[in-house]
C-alpha positions in Angstrom: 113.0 137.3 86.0 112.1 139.8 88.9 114.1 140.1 91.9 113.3 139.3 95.7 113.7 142.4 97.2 113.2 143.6 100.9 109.7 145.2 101.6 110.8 148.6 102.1 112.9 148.5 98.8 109.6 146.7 97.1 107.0 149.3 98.2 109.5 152.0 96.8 109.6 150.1 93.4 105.9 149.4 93.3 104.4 153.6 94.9 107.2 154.1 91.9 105.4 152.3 89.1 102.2 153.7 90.2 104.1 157.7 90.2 102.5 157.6 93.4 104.8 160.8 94.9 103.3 160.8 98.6 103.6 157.0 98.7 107.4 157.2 97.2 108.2 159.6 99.5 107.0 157.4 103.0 109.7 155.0 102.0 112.8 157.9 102.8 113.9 158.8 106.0 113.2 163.1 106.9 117.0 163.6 106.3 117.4 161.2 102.9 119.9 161.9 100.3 118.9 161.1 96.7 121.3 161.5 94.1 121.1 160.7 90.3 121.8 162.5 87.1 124.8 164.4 89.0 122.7 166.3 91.4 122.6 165.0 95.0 118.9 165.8 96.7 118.2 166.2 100.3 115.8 166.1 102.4 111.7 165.1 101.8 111.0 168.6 100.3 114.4 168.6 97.8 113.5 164.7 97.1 109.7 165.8 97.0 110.3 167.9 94.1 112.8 165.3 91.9 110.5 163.0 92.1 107.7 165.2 90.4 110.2 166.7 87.7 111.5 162.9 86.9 108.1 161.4 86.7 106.6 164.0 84.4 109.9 164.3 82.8 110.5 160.5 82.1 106.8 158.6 82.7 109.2 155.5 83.9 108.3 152.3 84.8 110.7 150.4 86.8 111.2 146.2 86.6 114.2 145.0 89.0 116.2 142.4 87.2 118.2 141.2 90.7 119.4 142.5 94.2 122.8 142.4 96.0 123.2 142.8 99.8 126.7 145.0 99.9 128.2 146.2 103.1 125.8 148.2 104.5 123.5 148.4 101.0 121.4 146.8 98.6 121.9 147.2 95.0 119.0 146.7 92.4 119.7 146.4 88.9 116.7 148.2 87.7 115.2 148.0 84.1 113.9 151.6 83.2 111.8 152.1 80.6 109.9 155.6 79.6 110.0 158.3 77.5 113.7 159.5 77.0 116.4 158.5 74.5 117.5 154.4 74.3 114.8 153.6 76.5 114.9 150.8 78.4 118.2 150.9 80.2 119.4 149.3 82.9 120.3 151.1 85.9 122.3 150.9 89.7 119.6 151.8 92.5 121.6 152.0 95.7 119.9 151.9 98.6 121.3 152.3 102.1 118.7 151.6 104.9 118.7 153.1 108.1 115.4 152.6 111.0 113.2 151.0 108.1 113.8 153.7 106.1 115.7 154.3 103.2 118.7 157.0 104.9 120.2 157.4 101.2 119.4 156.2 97.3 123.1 157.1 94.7 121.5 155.8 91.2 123.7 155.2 88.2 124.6 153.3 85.6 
């Protein structure tokens, strides 16, 4: 089962799958916060250089399972597979959108 998701939110899963960084990156807003693995990111160039370290680093390949409007976010349950310990897992992507851009991303379990 794959999840309906809103475009923004489905061209950040798909430049994700396809470790396209540049194409990633267009999805967040200049003054994005990203935080996962207990370190917050912020800004393009801070969020820039997590997403080279975790694609190298994990080679991941994302599959949403399903997607939950919240308040003012959407949470994706995300199937992560790649190359780290107890691969796949499923994982919390949420995204706060803000002028068709995604304004912050909190990831966790």
């Amino acid at each position: 089962m794959s999840a309906a998701l809103p475009r923004l939110i489905q061209n950040y899963v798909d430049a994700s799958n396809a470790h396209e960084v540049q194409s990633i990156l267009a999805c967040f807003a200049d003054d994005a916060t990203v935080h996962d693995e207990n370190t917050t990111h912020r800004g393009k160039i801070d969020i820039e250089r997590w997403l080279g370290t975790t694609i190298e680093k994990y080679k991941f390949q994302f599959k949403p399972l399903s997607a939950e409007a919240r308040d003012n976010e959407t949470i994706v349950a995300v199937q992560v597979s790649g190359t780290f310990p107890g691969s796949p897992i499923t994982l919390d992507y949420h995204f706060t959108i803000a002028h068709e851009k995604i304004a912050s991303l909190i990831i966790d379990s």
